[in-house]
C-alpha positions as CSV (number, residue, x, y, z in Angstrom):
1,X,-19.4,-14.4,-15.1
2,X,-16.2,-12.8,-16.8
3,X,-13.6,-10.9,-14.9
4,X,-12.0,-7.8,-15.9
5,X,-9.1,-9.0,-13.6
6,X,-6.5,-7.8,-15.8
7,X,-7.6,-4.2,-15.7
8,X,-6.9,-3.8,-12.5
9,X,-3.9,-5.3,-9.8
10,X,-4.0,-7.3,-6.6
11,X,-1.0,-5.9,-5.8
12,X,1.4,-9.5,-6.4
13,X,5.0,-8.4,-7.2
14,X,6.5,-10.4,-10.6
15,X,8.2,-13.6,-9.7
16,X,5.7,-13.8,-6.1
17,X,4.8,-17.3,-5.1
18,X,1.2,-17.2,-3.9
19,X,0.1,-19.5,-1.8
20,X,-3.7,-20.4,-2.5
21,X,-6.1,-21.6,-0.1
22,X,-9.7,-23.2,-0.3
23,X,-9.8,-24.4,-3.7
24,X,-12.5,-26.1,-5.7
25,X,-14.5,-26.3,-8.6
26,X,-16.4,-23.2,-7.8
27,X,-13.5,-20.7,-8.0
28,X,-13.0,-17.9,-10.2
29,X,-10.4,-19.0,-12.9
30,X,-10.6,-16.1,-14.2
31,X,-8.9,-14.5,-11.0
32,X,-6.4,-17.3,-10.7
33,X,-5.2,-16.6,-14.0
34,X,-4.8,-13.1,-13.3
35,X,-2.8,-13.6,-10.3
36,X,-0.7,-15.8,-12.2
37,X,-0.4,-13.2,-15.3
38,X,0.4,-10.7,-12.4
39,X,3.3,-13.1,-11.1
40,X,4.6,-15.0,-13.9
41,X,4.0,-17.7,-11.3
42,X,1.4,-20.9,-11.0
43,X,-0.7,-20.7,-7.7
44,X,0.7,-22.6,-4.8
45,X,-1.6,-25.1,-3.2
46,X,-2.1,-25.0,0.7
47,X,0.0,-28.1,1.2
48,X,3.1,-26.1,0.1
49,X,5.6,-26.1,2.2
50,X,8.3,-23.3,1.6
51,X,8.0,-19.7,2.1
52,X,5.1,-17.5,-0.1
53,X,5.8,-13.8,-0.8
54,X,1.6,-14.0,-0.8
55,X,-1.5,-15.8,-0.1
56,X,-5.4,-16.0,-1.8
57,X,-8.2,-18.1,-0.1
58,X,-11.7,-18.9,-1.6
59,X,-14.4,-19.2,1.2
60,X,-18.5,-20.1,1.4
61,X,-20.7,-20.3,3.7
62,X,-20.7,-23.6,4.0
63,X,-17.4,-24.2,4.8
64,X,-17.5,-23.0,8.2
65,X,-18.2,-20.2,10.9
66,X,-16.0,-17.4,12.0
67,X,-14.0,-19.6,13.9
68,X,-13.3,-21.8,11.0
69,X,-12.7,-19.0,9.2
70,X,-10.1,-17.4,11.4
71,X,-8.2,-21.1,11.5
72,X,-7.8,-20.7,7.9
73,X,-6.7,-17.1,7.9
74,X,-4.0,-18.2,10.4
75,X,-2.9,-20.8,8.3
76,X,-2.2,-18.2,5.4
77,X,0.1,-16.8,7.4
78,X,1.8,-19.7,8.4
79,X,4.1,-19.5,5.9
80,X,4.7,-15.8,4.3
81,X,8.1,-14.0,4.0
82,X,6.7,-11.2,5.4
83,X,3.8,-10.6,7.8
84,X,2.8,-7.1,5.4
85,X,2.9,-9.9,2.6
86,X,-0.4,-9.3,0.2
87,X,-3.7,-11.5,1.7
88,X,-6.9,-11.9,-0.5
89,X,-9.6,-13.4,0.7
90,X,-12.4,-14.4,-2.0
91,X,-16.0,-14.9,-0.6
92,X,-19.0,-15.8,-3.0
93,X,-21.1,-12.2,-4.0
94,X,-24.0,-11.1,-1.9
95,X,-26.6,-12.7,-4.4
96,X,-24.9,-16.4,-3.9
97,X,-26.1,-18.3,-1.1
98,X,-22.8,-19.1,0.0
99,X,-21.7,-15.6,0.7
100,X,-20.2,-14.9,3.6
101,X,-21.2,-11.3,5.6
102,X,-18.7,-8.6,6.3
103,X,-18.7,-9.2,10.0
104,X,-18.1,-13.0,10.1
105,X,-15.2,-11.9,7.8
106,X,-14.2,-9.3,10.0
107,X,-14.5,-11.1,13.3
108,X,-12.1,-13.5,11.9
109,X,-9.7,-11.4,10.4
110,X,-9.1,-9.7,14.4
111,X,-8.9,-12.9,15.7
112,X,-6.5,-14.3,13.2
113,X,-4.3,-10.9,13.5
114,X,-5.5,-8.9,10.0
115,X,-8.0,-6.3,9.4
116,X,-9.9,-6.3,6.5
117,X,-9.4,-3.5,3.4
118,X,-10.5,-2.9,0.1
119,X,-12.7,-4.9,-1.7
120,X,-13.8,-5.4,-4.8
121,X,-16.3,-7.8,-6.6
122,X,-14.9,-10.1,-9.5
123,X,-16.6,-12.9,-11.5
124,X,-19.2,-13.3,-9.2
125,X,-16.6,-13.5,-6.0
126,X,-16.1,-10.5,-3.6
127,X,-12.0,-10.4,-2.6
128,X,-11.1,-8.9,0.3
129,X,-7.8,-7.5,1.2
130,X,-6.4,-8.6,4.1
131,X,-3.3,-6.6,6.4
132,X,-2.0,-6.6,9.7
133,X,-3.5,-5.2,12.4
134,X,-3.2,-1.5,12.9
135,X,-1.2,-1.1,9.4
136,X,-2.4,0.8,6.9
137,X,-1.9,0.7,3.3
């Protein structure tokens, strides 16, 4: 499925690192390569090390509960410059059988800290915005 990702922004500043999370074969390129037009930047993989300005995971079904979940949330946080840094999390779409339902995303997201936003469905991905508790944006 094709992605009208450049239309529209995920809110990366120019020159952002973004750290990303959960990759494999499955992804959307098509919203990695956005990210990257968006930053002038390559993706960071999880393993990096250094301080992100921002952070994207990909997520299914299988790859865990909410508890899981909430572990991996925690470790995009783990190393952002800012705790109002930009969060995306990408789930598979509600036809896929790896999608993930709003409130196992949710639960997580309070236990790891965030709340989830917007949303929006991309390539056949739904993406998530993740903030801090009690901030709005």
């Amino acid at each position: 499925m094709r992605c009208d990702c450049g239309m529209r922004s995920f809110g990366f500043e120019s020159d952002s690192v973004v750290q990303e999370f959960g990759f494999d074969d499955d992804v959307a390129e098509d919203i990695r390569a956005a990210i990257e037009r968006e930053t002038g930047e390559e993706l960071a993989d999880e393993d990096y090390e250094y301080v992100a300005d921002g952070a994207i995971a990909w997520w299914r079904k299988e790859d865990g509960d909410a508890d899981d979940l909430a572990d991996l949330l925690l470790d995009m946080k783990a190393n952002l410059a800012d705790e109002a840094a930009v969060c995306w999390l990408f789930v598979p779409g509600p036809n896929d059988s790896g999608h993930v339902p709003a409130d196992v995303i949710e639960e997580a997201a309070v236990t790891a800290g965030l709340q989830a936003t917007s949303a929006r469905g991309e390539a056949g991905w739904s993406g998530v915005r993740l903030i801090p508790q009690n901030e709005r944006r």
